[in-house]
TORSE-817399 format. One record per residue (C-alpha): residue number from 0; residue in one letter; x, y, z negated. Coordinates in nm, 4 decimals. Each point is the difference from the previous one (the first is absolute). Example, Ala and Ser with C-alpha at 12.3 -4.5 7.8 and 13.67 -1.06 7.14 Angstrom:
! TORSE-817399
(pt 0,A,(1.2300,-0.4500,-0.7800))
(pt 1,S,(0.1370,0.3440,0.0660))
! end
This chain:
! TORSE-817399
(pt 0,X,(0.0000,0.0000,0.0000))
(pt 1,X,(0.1241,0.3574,0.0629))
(pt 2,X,(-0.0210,0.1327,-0.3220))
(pt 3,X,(0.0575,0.3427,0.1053))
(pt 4,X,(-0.3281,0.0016,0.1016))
(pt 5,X,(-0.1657,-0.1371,-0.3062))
(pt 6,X,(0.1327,0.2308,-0.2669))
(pt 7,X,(0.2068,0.3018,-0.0494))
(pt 8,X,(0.3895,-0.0122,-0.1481))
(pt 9,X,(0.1156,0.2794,-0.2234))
(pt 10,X,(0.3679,-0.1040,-0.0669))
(pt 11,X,(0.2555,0.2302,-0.2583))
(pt 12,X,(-0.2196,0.2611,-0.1753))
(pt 13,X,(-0.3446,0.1111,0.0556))
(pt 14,X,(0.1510,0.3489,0.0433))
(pt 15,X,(0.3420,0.2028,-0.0110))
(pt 16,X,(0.1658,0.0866,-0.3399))
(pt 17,X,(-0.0306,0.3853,-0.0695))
(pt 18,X,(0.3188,0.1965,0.0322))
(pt 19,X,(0.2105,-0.0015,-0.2986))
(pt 20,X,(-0.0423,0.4036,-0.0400))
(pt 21,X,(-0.3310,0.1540,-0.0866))
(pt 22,X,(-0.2644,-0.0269,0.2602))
(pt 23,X,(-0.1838,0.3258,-0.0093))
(pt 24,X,(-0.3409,-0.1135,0.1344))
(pt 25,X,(-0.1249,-0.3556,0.0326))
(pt 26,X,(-0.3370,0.1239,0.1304))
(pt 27,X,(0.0629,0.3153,0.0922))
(pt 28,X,(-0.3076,0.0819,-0.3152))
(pt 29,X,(-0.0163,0.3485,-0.1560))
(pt 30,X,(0.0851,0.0075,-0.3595))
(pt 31,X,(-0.3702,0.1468,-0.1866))
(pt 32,X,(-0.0394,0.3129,0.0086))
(pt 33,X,(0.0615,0.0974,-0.4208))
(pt 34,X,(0.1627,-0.2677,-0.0668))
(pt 35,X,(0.2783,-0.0057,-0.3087))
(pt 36,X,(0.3238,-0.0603,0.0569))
(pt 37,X,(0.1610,-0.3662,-0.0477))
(pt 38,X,(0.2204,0.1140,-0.2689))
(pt 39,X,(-0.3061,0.1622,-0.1792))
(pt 40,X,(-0.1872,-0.3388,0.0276))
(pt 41,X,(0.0597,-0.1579,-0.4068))
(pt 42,X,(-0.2766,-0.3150,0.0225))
(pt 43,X,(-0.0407,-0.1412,0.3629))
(pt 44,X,(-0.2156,-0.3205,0.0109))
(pt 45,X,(-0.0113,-0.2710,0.2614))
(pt 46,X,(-0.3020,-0.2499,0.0692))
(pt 47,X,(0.0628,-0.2684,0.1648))
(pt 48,X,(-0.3291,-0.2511,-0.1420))
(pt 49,X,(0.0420,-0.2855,0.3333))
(pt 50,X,(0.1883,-0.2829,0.0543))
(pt 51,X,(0.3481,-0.1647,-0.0106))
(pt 52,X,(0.1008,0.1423,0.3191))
(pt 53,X,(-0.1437,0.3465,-0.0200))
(pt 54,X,(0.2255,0.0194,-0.3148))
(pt 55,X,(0.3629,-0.1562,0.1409))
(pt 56,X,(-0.0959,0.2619,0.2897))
(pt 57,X,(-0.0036,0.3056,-0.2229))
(pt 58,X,(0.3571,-0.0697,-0.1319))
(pt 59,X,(0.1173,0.3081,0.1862))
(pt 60,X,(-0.2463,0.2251,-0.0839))
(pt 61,X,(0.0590,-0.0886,-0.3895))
(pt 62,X,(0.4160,0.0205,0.0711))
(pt 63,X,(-0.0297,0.3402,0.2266))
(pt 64,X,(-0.2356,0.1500,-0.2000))
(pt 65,X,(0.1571,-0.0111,-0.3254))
(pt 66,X,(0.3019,0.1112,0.1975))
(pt 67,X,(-0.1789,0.3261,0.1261))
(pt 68,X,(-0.1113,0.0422,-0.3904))
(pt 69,X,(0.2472,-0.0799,-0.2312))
(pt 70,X,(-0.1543,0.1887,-0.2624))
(pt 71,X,(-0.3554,-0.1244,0.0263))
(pt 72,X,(-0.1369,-0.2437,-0.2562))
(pt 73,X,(-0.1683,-0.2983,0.3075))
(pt 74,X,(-0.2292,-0.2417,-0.1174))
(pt 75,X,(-0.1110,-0.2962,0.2265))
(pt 76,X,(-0.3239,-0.1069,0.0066))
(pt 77,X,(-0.0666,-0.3852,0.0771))
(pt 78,X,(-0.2157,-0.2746,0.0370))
(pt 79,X,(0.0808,-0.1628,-0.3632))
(pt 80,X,(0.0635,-0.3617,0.2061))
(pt 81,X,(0.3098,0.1419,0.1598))
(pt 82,X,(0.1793,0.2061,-0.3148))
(pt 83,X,(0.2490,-0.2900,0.0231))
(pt 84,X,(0.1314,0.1044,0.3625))
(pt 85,X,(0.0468,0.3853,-0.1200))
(pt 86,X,(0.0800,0.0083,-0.3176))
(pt 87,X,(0.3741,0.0265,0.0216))
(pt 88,X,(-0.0311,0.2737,0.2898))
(pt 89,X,(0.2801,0.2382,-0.1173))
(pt 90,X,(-0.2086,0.3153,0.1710))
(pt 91,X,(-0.3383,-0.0053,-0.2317))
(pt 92,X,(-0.0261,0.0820,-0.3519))
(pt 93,X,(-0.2907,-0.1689,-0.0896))
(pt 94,X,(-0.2046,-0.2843,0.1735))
(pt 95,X,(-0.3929,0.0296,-0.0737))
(pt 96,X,(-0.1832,-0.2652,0.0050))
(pt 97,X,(-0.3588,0.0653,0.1466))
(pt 98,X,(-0.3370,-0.1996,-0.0640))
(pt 99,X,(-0.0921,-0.1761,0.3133))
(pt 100,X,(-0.3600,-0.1470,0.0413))
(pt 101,X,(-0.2223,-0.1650,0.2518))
(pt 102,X,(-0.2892,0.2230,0.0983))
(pt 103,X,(-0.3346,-0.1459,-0.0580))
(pt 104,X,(-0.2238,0.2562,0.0490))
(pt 105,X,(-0.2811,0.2050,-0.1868))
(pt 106,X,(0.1483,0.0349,-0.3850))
(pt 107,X,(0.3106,-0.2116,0.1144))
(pt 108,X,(0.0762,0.2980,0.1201))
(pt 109,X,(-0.1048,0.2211,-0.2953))
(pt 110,X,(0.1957,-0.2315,-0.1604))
(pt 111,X,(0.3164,0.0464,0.1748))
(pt 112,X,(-0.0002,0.3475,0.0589))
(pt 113,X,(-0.0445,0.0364,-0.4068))
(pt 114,X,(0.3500,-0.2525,-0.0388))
(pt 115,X,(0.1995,0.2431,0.2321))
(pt 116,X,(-0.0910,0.3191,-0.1904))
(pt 117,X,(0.0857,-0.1959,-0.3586))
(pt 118,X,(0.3167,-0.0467,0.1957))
(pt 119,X,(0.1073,0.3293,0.1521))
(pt 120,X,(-0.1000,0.1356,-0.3491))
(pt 121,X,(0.2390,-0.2197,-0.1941))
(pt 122,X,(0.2524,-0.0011,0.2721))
(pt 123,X,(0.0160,0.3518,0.2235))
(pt 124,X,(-0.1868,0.2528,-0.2058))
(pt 125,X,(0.3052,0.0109,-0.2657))
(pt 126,X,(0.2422,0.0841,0.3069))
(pt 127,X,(-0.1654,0.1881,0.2541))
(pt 128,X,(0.1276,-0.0551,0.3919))
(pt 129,X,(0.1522,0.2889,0.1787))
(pt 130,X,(-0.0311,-0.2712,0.2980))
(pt 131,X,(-0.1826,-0.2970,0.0698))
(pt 132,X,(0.1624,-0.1804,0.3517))
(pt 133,X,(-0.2843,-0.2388,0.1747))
(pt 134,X,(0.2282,-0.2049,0.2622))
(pt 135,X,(-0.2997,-0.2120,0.0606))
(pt 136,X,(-0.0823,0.0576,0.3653))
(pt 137,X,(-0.3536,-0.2333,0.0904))
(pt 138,X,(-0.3301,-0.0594,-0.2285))
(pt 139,X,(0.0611,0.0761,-0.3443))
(pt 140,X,(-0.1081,-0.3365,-0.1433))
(pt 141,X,(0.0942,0.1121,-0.3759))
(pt 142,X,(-0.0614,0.3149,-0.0826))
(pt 143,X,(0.3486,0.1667,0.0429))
(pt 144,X,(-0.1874,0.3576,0.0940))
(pt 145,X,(-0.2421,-0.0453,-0.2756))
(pt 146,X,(0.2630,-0.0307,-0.2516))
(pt 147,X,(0.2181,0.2822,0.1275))
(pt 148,X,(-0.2907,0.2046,-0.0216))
(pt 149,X,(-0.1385,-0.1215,-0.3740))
(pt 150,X,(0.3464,0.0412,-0.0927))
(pt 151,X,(0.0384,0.3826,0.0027))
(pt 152,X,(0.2906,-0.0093,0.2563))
(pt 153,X,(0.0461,0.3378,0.1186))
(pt 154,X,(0.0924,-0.1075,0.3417))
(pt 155,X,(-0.1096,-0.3129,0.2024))
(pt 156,X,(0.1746,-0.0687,0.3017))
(pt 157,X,(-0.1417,-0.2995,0.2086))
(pt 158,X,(-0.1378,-0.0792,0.3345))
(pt 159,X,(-0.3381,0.1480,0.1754))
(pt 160,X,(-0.1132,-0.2977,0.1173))
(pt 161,X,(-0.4142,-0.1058,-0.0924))
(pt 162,X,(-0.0389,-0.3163,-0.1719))
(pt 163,X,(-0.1134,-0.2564,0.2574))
(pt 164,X,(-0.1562,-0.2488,-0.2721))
(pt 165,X,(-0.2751,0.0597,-0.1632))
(pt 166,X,(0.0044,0.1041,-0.3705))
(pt 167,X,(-0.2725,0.0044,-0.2457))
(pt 168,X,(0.0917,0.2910,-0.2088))
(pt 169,X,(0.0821,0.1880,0.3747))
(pt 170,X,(-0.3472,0.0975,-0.0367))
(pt 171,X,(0.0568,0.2087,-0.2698))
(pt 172,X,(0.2676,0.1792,0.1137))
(pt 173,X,(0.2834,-0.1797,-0.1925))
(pt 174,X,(0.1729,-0.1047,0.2585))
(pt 175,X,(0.1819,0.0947,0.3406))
(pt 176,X,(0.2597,0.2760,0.1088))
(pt 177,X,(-0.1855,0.2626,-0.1591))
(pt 178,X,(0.1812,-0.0697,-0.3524))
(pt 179,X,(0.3309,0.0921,0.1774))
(pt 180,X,(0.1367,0.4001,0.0280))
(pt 181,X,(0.2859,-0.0499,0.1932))
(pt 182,X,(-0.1743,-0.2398,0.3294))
(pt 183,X,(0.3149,-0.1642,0.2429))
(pt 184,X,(-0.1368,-0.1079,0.3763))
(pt 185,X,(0.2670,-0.2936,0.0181))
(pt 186,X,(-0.2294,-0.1957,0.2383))
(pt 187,X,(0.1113,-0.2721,0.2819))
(pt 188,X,(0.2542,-0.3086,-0.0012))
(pt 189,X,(0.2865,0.1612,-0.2248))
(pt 190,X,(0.2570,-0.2920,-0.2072))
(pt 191,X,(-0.1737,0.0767,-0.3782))
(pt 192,X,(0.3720,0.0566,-0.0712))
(pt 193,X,(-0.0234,0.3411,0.2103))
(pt 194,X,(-0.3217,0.0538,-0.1353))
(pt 195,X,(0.0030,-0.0256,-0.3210))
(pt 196,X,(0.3316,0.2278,0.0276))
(pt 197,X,(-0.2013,0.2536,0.2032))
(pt 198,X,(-0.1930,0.1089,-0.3287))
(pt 199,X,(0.3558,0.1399,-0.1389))
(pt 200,X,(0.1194,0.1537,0.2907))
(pt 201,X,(-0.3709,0.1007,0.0062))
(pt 202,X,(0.0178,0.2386,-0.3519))
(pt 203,X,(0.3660,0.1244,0.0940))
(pt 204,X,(0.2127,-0.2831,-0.0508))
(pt 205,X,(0.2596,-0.1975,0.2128))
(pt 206,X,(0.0832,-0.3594,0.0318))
(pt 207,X,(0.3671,-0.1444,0.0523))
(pt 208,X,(-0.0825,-0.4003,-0.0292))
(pt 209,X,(-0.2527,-0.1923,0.1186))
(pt 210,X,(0.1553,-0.3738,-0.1047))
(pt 211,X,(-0.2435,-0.1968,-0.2526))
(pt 212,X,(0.1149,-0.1088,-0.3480))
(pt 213,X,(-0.0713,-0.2350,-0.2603))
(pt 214,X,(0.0691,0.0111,-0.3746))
(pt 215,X,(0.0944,-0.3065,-0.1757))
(pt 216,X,(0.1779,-0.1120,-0.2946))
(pt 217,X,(0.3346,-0.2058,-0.0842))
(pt 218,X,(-0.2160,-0.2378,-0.1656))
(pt 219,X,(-0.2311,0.0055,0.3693))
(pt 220,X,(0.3410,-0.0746,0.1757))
(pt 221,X,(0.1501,-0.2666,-0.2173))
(pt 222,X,(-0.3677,-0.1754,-0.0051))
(pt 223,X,(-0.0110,0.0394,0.3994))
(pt 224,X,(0.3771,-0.1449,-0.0225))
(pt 225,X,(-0.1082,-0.2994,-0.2014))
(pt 226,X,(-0.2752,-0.0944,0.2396))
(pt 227,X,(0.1459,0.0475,0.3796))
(pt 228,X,(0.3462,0.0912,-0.0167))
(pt 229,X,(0.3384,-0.1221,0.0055))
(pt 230,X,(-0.1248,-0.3198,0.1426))
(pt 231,X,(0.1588,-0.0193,0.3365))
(pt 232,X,(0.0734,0.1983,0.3234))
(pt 233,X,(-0.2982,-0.0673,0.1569))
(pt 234,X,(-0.2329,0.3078,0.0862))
(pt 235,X,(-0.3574,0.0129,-0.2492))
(pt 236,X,(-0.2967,0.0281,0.1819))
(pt 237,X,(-0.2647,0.1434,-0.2421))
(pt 238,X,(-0.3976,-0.1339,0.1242))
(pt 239,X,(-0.3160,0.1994,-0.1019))
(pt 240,X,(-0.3429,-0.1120,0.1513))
(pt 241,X,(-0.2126,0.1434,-0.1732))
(pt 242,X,(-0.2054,0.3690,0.0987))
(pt 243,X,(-0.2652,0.1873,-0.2222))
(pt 244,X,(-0.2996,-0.0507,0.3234))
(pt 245,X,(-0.0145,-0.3195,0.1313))
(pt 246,X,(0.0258,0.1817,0.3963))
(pt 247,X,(0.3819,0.0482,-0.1407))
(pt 248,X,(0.0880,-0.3483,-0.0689))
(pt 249,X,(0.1723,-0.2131,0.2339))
(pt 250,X,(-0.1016,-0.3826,0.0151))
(pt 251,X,(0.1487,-0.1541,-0.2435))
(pt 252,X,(0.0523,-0.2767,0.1819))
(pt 253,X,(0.2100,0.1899,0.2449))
(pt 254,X,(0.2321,0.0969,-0.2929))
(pt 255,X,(0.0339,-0.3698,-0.0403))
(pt 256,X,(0.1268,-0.0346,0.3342))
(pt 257,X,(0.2002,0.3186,0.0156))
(pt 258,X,(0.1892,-0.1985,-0.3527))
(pt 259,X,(0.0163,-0.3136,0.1865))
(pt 260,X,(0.1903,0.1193,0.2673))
(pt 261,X,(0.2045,0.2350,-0.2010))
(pt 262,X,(0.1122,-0.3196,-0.2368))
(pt 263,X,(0.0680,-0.2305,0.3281))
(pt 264,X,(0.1513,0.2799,0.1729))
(pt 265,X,(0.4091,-0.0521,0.0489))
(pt 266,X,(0.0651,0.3188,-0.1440))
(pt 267,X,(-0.0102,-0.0985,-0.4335))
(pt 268,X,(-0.2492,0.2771,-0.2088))
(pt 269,X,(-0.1208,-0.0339,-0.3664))
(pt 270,X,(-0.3597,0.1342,-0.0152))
(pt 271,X,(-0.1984,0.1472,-0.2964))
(pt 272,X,(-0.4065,0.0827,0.0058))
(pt 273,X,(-0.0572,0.3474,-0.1908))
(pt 274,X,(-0.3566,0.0780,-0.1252))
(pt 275,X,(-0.2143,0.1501,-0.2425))
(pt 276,X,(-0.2143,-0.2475,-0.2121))
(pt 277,X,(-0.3043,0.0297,0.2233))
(pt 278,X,(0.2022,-0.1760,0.2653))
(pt 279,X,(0.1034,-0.3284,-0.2186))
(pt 280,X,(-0.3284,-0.1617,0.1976))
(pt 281,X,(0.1226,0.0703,0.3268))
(pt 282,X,(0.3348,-0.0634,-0.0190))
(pt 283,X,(-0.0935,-0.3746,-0.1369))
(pt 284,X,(-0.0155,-0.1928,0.3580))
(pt 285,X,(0.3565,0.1352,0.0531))
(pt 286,X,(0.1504,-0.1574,-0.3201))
(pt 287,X,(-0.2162,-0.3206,0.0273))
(pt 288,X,(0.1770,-0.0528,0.3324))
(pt 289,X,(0.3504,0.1590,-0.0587))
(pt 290,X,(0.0383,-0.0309,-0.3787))
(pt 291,X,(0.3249,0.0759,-0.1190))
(pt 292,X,(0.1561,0.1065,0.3281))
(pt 293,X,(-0.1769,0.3152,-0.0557))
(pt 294,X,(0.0591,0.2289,-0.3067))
(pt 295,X,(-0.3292,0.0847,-0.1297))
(pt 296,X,(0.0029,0.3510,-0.1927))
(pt 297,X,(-0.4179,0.1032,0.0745))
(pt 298,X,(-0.1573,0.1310,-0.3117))
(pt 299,X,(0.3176,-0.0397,-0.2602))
(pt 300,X,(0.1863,0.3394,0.1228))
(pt 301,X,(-0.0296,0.3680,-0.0912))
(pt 302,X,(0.0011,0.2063,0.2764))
(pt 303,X,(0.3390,0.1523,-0.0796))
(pt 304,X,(0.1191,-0.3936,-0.0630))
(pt 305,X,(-0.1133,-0.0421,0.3511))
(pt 306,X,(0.1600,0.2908,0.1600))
(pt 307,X,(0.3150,-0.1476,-0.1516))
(pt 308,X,(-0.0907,-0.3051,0.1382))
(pt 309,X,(-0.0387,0.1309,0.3531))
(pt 310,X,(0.3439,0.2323,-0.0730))
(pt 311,X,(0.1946,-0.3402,0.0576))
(pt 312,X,(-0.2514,-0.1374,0.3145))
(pt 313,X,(0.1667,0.0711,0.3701))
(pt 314,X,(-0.3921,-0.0556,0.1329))
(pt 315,X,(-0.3492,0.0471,-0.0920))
(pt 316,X,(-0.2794,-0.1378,0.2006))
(pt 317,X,(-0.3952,0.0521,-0.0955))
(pt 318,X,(-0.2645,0.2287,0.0962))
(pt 319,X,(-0.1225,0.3669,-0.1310))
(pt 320,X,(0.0620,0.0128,-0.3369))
(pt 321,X,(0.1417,0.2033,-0.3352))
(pt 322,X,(0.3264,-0.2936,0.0073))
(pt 323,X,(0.0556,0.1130,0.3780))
(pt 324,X,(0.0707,0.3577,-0.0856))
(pt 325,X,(0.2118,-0.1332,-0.3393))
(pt 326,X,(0.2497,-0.2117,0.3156))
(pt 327,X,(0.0454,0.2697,0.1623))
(pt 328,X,(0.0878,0.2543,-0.3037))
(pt 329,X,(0.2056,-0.2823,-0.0967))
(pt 330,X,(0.1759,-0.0562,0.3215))
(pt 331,X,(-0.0807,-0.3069,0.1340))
(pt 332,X,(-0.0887,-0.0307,0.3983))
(pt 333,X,(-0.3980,-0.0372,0.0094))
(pt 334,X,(-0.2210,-0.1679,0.2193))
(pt 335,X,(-0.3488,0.1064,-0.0127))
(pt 336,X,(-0.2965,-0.1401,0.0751))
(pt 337,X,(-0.2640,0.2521,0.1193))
(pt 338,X,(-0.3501,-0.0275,0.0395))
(pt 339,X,(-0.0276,0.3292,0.1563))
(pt 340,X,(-0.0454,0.0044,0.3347))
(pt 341,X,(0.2631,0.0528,0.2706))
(pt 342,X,(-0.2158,0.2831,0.1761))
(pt 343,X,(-0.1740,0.1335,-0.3130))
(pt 344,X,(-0.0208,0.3018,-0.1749))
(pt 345,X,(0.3801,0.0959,-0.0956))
(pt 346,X,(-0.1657,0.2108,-0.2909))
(pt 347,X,(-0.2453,-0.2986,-0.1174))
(pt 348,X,(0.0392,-0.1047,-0.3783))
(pt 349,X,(0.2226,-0.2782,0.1055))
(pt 350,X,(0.1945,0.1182,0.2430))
(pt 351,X,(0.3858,-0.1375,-0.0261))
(pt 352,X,(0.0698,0.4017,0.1816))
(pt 353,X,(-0.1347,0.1000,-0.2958))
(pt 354,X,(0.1067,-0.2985,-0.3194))
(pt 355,X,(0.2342,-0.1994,0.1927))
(pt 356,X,(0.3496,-0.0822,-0.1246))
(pt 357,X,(0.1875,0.2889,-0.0908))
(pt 358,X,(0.3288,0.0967,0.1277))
(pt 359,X,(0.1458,-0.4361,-0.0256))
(pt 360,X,(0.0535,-0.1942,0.3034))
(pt 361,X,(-0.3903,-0.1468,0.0886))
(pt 362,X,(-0.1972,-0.1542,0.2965))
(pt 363,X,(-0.3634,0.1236,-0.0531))
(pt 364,X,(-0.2218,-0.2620,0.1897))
(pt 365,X,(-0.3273,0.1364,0.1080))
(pt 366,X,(-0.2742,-0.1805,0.1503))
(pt 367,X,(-0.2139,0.0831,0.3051))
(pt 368,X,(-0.3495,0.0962,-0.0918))
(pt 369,X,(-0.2810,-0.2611,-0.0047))
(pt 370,X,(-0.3226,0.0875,0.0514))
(pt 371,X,(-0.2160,0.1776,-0.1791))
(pt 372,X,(0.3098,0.1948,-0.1819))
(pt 373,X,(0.1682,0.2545,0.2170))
(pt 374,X,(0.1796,0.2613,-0.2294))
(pt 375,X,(0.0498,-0.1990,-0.2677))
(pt 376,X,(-0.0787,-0.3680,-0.1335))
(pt 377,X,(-0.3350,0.0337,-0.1718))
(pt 378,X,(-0.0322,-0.4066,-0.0320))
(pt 379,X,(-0.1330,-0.1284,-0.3544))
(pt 380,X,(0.2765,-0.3060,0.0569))
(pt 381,X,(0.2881,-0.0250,0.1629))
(pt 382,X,(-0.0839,0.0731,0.4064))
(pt 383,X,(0.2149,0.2719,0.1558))
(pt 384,X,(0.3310,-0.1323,-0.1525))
(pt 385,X,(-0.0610,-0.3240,0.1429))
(pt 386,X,(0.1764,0.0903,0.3017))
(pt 387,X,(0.2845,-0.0193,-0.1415))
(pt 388,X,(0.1997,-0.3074,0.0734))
(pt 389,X,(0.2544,-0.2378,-0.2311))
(pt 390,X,(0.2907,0.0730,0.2824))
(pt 391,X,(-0.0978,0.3849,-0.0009))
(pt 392,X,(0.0780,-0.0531,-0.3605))
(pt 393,X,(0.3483,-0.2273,0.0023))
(pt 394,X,(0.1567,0.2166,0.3162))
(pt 395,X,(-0.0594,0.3171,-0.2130))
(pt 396,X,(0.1212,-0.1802,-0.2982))
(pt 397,X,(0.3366,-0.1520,0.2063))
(pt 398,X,(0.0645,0.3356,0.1499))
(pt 399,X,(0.0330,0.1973,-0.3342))
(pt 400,X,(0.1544,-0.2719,-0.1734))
(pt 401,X,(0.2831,0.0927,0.2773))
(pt 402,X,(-0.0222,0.3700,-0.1101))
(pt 403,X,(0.2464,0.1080,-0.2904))
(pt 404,X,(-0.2176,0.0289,-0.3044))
(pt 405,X,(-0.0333,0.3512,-0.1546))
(pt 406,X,(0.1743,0.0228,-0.3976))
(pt 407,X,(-0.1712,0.1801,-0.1947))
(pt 408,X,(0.0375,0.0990,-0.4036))
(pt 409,X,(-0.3046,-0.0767,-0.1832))
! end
């Protein structure tokens, strides 16, 4: 099969590293009109409420912020199920941990809107923001404008976009753009990196770096040591299956090949399957058939334990996920498995132009659209991503495995 014509192939980084001098505009954007001074900024605050990957993509905006305010107190506000990846970042003074619950509607909602005042209360009424930094660009799922807005900050900065879900309490007026005062049109298929950056440059600021980084320990290392390293020359291939919609995951079955071959292959790999605990279930077929030949870390990591992990791995292989982005900040090559398609929309919510890898050596396989989905996969199981084969997989996987893996200091 030609496989240029089945998916696309992003090799080397999804986009040029900035200069290593100031870049005076990302966007070309206006700094607001009245806007203070950086240096007069004392309590800057950054939500960042999503996922895994959102998070490990923010890195520079935490490191190149806190180097445009060295004075400023910066708190980091967090989905309390990932305080474990930022929690050593060296830029933030404080991590806050935010209540995160399911809407259900009617006094659900009463309900929740009464926990995040309790909380901004207790936790940003004793300090009031100068500056509250929304990098979230897409439907704001939890809140992030409502908090900056019941927190007093004197200055939201986020992006005008309408929410495109449908939210009870929207009907009230508690939600939406409208609970921003400083509104950034950031619109189309920008990296998140760039965007996210954008905001700073945005209020008057300027970005050096735009490399990822991760945070871990000694005691992360030596436990990431005890598990995959020293045991031989042969490259670590790290395996994660797994995908939060069903439309992102791969056949599993197809990962069994893709392990077959790479264990029969003449070239000699060690392989390890990464995971959170939801993904014990589906990685169970693999280890019934492979048992010990694979190294089976789902569900008994932390998530800076597995960026350790994945600091010693030449290659990851899997699909969309928050372990994807922690490869490539660690940097191993990454193969990833896309359900988006091939001619979608390059500023869709899963668009690899927009979340792909991140400045490491990857092969982005996209599919070709299958009917009904044109501009994105909007399948309720796996469908789109189906066109992709096991030897699209292995002949990305043997090409980057020939590429000199990228060292990075976690």
């Amino acid at each position: 099969m030609n496989i240029a014509n089945q998916q696309s192939i992003v090799t080397a980084s999804a986009c040029p590293a900035l200069a290593s001098t100031p870049l005076p505009s990302l966007l070309g954007a206006p700094r607001p009109a009245g806007f203070p001074r950086l240096s007069d900024l004392r309590n800057v605050a950054i939500i960042r409420l999503d996922d895994i990957g959102d998070l490990v993509l923010t890195s520079p905006l935490l490191r190149e912020l806190r180097r445009n305010l060295p004075q400023a107190r910066i708190s980091l506000a967090i989905n309390p199920a990932l305080k474990n990846l930022v929690e050593r970042c060296p830029y933030v003074d404080r991590v806050i941990d935010v209540p995160m619950q399911r809407r259900g509607g009617g006094w659900g909602e009463i309900g929740h809107l009464g926990v995040l005042v309790d909380h901004v209360v207790r936790h940003w009424w004793p300090e009031r923001c100068d500056l509250a930094v929304l990098p979230r660009y897409g439907a704001d799922l939890h809140d992030a404008r409502l908090l900056a807005w019941l927190s007093r900050a004197r200055w939201r900065v986020g992006f005008d976009e309408p929410d495109s879900h449908i939210l009870k309490h929207k009907k009230i007026g508690l939600s939406g753009p409208r609970l921003l005062n400083v509104r950034l049109k950031r619109g189309g298929a920008l990296p998140e990196v760039i965007r996210n950056l954008s905001v700073l440059e945005s209020i008057g600021g300027n970005v050096i770096r735009d490399d990822l980084e991760l945070w871990t320990s000694d005691d992360d290392a030596r436990h990431a040591e005890s598990l995959v390293g020293g045991k031989n020359g042969d490259p670590l291939i790290a395996l994660c299956p797994s995908g939060r919609y069903p439309r992102k995951r791969w056949p599993i079955a197809r990962f069994e090949t893709v392990i077959e071959r790479l264990l029969t292959s003449p070239r000699a790999v060690r392989l390890v399957l990464i995971g959170g605990p939801g993904d014990r279930l589906l990685a169970r077929p693999l280890l019934e058939r492979f048992g010990a030949q694979l190294l089976d870390l789902t569900g008994t990591l932390t998530l800076r334990q597995t960026a350790a992990v994945l600091g010693h791995c030449a290659l990851y292989i899997g699909c969309d996920t928050g372990p994807m982005h922690l490869a490539a900040a660690a940097g191993a090559s990454v193969v990833e498995i896309s359900c988006h398609p091939l001619a979608g929309d390059p500023s869709g919510e899963y668009s690899p132009r927009r979340f792909g890898p991140w400045k490491t050596p990857a092969i982005v396989l996209q599919p070709r659209a299958v009917s009904p989905c044109t501009s994105t996969c909007s399948a309720d199981e796996a469908h789109c991503i189906l066109g992709i084969s096991v030897d699209d997989v292995m002949d990305a996987a043997n090409r980057l495995l020939e590429t000199p893996r990228t060292s990075r200091p976690l």
